[in-house]
Wavefront OBJ file of the C-alpha trace (Angstrom):
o trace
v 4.509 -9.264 27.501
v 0.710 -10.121 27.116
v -0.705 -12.670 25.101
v -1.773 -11.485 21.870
v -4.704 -12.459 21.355
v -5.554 -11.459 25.041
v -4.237 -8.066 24.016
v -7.051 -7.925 20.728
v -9.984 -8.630 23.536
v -8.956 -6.148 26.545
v -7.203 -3.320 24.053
v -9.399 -3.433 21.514
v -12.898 -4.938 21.145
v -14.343 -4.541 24.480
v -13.550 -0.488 24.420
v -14.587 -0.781 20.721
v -17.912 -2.291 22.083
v -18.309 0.133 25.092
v -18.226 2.519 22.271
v -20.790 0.880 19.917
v -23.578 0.701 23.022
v -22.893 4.275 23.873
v -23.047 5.114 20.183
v -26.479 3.319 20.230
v -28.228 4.802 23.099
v -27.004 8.241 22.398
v -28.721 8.110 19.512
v -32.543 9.086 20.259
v -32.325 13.138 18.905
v -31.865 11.660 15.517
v -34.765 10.552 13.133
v -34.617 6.661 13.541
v -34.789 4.295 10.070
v -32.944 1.586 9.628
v -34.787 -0.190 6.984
v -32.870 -2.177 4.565
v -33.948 -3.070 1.296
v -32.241 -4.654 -2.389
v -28.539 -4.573 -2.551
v -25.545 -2.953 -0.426
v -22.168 -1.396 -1.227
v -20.051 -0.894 1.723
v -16.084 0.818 2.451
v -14.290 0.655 5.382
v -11.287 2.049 6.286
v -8.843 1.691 9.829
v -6.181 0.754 11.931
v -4.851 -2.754 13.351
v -2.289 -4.428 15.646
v -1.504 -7.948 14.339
v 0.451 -11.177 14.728
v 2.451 -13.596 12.246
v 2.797 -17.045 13.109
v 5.558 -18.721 10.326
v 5.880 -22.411 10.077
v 9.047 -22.646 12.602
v 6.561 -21.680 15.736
v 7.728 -18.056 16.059
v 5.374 -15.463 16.294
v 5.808 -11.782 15.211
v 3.792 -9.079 16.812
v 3.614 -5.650 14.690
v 1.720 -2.611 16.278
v 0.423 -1.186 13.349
v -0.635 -1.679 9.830
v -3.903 0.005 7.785
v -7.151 -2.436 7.264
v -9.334 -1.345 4.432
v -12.660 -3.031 4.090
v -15.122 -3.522 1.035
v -18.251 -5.193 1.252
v -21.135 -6.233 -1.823
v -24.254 -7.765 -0.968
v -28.396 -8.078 -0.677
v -30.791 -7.831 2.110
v -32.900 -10.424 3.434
v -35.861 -8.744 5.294
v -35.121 -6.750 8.266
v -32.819 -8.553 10.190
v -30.406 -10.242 7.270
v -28.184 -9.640 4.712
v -25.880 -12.166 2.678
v -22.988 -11.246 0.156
v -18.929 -10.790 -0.231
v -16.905 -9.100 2.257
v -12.527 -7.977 1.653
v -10.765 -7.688 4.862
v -7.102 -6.392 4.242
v -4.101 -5.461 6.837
v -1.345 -4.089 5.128
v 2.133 -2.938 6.735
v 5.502 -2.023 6.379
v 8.954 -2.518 8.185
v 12.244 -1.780 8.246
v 15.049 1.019 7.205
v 14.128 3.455 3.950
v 16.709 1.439 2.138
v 15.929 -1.852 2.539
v 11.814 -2.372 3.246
v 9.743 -5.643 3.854
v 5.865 -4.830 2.835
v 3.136 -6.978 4.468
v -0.446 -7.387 2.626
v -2.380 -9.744 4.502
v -6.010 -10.259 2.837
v -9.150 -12.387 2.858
v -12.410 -12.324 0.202
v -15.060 -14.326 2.006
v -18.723 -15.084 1.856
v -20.625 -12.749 4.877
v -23.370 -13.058 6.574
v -24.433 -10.426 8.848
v -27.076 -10.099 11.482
v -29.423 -7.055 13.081
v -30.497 -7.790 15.772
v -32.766 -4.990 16.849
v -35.752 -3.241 14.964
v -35.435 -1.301 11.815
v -37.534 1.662 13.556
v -35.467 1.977 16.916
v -31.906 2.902 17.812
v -30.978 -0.530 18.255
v -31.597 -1.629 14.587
v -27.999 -0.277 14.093
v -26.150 -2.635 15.486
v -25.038 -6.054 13.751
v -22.559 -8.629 13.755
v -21.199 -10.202 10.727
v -19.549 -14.083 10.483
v -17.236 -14.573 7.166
v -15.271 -17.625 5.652
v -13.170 -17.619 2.421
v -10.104 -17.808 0.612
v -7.156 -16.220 2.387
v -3.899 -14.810 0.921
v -0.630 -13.542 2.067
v 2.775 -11.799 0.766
v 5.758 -10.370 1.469
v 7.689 -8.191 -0.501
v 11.464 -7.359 0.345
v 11.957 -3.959 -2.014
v 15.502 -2.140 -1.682
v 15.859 1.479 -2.897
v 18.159 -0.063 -5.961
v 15.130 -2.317 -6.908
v 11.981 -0.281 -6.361
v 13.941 2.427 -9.003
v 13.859 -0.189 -11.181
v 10.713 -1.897 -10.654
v 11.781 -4.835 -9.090
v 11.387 -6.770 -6.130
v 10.835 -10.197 -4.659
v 8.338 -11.648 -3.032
v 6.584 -14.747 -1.260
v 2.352 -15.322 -2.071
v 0.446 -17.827 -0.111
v -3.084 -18.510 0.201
v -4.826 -20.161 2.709
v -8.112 -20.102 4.916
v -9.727 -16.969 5.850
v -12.302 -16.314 9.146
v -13.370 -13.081 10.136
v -16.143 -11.419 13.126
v -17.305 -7.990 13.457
v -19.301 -6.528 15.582
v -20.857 -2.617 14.149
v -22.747 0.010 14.245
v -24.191 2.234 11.751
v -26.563 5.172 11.468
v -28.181 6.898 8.918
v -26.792 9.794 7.120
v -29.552 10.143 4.518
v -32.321 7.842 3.573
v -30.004 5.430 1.563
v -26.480 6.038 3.367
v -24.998 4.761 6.250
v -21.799 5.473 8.055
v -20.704 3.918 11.279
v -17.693 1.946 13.340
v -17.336 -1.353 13.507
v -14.353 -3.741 15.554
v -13.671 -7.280 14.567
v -11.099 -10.049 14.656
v -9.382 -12.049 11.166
v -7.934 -15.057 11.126
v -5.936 -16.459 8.489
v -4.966 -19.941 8.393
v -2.261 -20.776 5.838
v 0.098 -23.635 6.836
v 2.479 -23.091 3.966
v 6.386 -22.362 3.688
v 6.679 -19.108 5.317
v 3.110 -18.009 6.686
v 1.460 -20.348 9.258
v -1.595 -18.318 11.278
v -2.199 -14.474 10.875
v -4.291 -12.776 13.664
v -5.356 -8.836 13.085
v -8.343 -7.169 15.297
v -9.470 -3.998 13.349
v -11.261 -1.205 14.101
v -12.573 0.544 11.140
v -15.202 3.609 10.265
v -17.453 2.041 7.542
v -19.721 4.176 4.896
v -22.352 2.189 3.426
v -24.839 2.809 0.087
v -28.675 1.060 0.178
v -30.603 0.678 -3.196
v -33.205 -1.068 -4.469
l 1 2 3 4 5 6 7 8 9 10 11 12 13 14 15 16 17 18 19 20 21 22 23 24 25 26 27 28 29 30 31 32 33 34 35 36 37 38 39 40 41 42 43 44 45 46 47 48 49 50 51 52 53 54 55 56 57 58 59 60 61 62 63 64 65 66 67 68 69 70 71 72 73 74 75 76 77 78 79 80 81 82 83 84 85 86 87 88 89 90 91 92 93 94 95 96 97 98 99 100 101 102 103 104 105 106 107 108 109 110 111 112 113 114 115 116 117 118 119 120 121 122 123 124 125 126 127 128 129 130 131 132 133 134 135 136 137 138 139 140 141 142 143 144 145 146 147 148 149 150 151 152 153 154 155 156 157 158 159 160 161 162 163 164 165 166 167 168 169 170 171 172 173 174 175 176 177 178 179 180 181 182 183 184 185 186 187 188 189 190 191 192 193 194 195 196 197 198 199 200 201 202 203 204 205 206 207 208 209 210
């Protein structure tokens, strides 16, 4: 079996990539403006593979899990914006009667970069660098317990490190919508949860204002 994290790069990000710099050059029929000015609200919704390192040295590799996004922030001129970003990968396992729920989750501080000009195709594209505060848990629920409202559960927090890569166009003058691919790390080092590696790829929808 291939290394993960090998897998993330070959599976996922370079075709996610491919896919961006097609997006961008494909582009030219539609009216151009990527200006960016005031504040930013951003969603993001998607899919991920992932890995769980626990403290013993074993890793886990689970092939699917949903990755929500949410990101708040300000523009800087053209080419910069600074605020929050929420990375999430949430998952499931086992039997109907006896379930183990993942939530794997980061708030960070984001800073995100556009390269190109705000009046040409390529002023779509960007690449955001995060760091924060990290969290995971684990919840074991059985059919008994979730009837009752119960259920246990392991929370630890830790490091969080996150890079995207996106594009976005313009829907109307202040939304966006786009696709963006990106790799999380979580660094914990606690009981259970050691390192937590996720590589997203998400469609985004994003509101400009003044």
């Amino acid at each position: 079996m291939r290394n993960r994290t090998k897998l993330f790069c070959s599976d996922l990000l370079v075709p996610a990539g491919l896919v961006l710099v097609l997006l961008g050059f494909s582009m030219d029929a539609l009216a151009v403006d990527h200006h960016r000015e005031g504040w930013f609200i951003g969603l993001g919704y998607g899919y991920s593979p992932g890995a769980i390192k626990i403290s013993t040295g074993q890793e886990f590799e689970f092939n699917e899990g949903v990755t929500p996004q949410l990101r708040f922030g300000h523009s800087f001129g053209e080419h910069f914006t600074a605020g929050v970003d929420y990375n999430g990968w949430m998952f499931e396992e086992g039997e109907l009667s006896d379930k183990y729920r993942y939530s794997m989750q980061s708030i960070n501080a984001a800073f995100t970069w556009y390269p190109g000009s705000a009046d040409s195709n390529w002023g779509g594209f960007y690449t955001t660098a995060s760091v924060g505060r990290a969290w995971c848990r684990g919840v074991w629920v059985s059919i008994e317990e979730q009837q009752q409202g119960e259920s246990e559960y392991l929370s630890e927090t830790g490091l969080g490190l996150a890079f995207q890569l996106g594009y976005e166009f313009r829907i109307t003058a202040n939304t966006a919508a786009g696709l963006n691919a990106g790799f999380n790390h979580l660094e914990i080092g606690k009981l259970l949860f050691d390192q937590v590696k996720f590589a997203p790829i998400n469609i985004t929808l994003n509101w400009y204002w003044d």
